[in-house]
C-alpha positions as CSV (number, residue, x, y, z in Angstrom):
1,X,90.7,70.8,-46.0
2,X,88.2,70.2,-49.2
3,X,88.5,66.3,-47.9
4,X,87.7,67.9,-44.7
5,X,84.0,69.7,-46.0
6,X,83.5,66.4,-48.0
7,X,83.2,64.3,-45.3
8,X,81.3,66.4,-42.9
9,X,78.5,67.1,-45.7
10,X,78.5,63.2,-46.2
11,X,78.0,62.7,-42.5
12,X,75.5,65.0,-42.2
13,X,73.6,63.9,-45.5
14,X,73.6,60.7,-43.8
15,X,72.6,61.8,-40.3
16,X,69.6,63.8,-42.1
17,X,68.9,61.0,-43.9
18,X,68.9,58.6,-40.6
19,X,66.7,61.1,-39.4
20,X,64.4,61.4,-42.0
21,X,63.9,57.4,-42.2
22,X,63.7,57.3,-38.3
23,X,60.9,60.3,-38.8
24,X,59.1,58.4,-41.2
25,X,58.9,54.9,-39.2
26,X,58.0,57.3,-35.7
27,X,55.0,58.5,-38.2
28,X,53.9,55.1,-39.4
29,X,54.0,53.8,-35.6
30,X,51.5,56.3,-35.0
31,X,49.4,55.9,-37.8
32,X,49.2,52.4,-36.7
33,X,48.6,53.2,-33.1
34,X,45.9,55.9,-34.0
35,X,44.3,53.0,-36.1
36,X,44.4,50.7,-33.2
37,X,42.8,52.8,-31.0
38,X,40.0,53.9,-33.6
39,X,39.4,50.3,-33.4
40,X,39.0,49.2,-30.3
41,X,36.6,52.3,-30.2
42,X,34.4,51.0,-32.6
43,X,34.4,47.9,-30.7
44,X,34.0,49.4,-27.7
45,X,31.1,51.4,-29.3
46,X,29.5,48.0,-30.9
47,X,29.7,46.2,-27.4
48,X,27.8,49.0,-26.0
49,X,24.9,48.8,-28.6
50,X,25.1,44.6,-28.5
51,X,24.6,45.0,-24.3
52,X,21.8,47.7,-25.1
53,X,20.0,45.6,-27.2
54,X,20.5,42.6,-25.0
55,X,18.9,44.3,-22.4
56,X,15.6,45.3,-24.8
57,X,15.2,42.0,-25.5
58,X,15.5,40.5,-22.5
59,X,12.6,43.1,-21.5
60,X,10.8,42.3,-24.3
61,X,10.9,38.6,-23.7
62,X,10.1,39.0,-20.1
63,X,6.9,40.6,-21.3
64,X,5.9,37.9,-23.9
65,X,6.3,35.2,-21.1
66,X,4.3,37.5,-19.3
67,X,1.4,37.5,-21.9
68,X,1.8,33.8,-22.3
69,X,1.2,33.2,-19.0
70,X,-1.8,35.5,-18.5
71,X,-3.0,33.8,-21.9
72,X,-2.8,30.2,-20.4
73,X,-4.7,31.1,-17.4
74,X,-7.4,32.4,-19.4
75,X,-7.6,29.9,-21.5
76,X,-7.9,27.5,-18.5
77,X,-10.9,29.7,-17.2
78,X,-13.0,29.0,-20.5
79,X,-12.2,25.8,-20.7
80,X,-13.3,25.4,-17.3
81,X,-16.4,27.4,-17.9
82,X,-17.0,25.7,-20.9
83,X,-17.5,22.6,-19.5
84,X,-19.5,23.6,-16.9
85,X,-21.7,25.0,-19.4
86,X,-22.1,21.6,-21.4
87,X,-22.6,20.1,-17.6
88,X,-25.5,22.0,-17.4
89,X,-26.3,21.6,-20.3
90,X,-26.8,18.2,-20.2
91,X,-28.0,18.3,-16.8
92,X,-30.8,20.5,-18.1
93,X,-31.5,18.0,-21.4
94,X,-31.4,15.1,-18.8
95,X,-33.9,16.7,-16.5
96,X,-36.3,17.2,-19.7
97,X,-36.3,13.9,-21.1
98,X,-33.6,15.2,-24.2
């Protein structure tokens, strides 16, 4: 009968133990899980804030062409201006023998 007891507290030593190690690797799978997740959050986050900053400079760049353009025009204007100035100019020094 003591044989008996024996064996039946080393079984269930060994099932607690079992259990305790299977406990312990079911808590490390879900650290890791947890951590993965966490991750891909922050990724999630980061792609967020990349395609919100894409979108500021692309508005940003769309207003510099924009500028760039009006510039070019008005530079053409005085440079047309300006040589119809020294036209005259010399139209006006022609006429009066200059």
């Amino acid at each position: 009968m003591a044989e008996i007891d024996c064996m039946e507290k080393t079984s269930l030593a060994d099932a607690v133990r079992r259990l305790d190690q299977a406990v312990g690797q079911l808590e490390t799978a879900v650290q890791r899980r947890m951590d993965a997740d966490r991750s891909l959050n922050a990724m999630q986050d980061d792609l967020q804030r990349m395609g919100e900053d894409r979108s500021q400079l692309a508005a940003s760049l769309d207003e510099s062409q924009a500028r760039a353009s009006r510039l070019e025009e008005a530079n053409r204007d005085v440079s047309r201006r300006l040589v119809s100035a020294m036209e005259t100019i010399r139209s006006v020094l022609d006429a009066h023998g200059g």
